[in-house]
N, C-alpha and C positions, 0 to 999 in steps of 0.2 A: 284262789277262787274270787271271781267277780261278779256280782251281780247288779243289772240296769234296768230300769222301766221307763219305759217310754209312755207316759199316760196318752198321747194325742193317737197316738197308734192301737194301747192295749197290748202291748207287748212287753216281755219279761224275757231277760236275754241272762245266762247264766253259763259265766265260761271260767274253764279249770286249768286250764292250759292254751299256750298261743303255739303248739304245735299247728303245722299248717292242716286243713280241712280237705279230706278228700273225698268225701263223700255224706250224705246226707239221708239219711233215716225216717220216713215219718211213723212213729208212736200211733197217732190218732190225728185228725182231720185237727188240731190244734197245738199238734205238740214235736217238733222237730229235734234231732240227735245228729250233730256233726262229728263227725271221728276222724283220727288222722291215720296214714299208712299199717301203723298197726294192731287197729280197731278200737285205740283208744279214747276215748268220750274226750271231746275236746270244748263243744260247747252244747246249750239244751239251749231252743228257744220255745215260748208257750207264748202263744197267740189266743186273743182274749180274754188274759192274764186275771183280770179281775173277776172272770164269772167261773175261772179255775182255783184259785186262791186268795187269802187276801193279800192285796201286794203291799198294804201299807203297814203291815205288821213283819218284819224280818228279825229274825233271833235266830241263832245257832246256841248248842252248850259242848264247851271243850269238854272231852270226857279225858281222861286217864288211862294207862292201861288196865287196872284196875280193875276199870266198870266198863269194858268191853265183851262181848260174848265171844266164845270160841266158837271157831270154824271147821 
């Protein structure tokens, strides 16, 4: 997973895989879902990234199987 912001834009680009893009989703009037041939989420973009999240703040927490919930 990648994630880029482009401050002069406001844009927050968020990609999980470089499968190719066949199509294009919009979420909401800011927030885009690119998927590839077999509808899987390839990359999200959010547009006016900063008044969606804060973008200067990035953390993840590796979990375990552990501390996972069942499905």
């Amino acid at each position: 997973m990648q994630a880029k912001y482009f401050p002069d834009t406001d844009t927050l680009l968020l990609t999980f895989s470089r499968n190719e893009i066949v199509e294009t989703f919009d979420l909401n009037e800011n927030v885009l879902v690119e998927v590839d041939k077999d509808n899987h989420v390839v990359s999200m973009t959010v547009e006016h990234a900063a008044q969606q999240t804060d973008v200067n703040e990035f953390s993840y927490q590796m979990m375990t199987g552990e501390h996972r919930v069942a499905s």
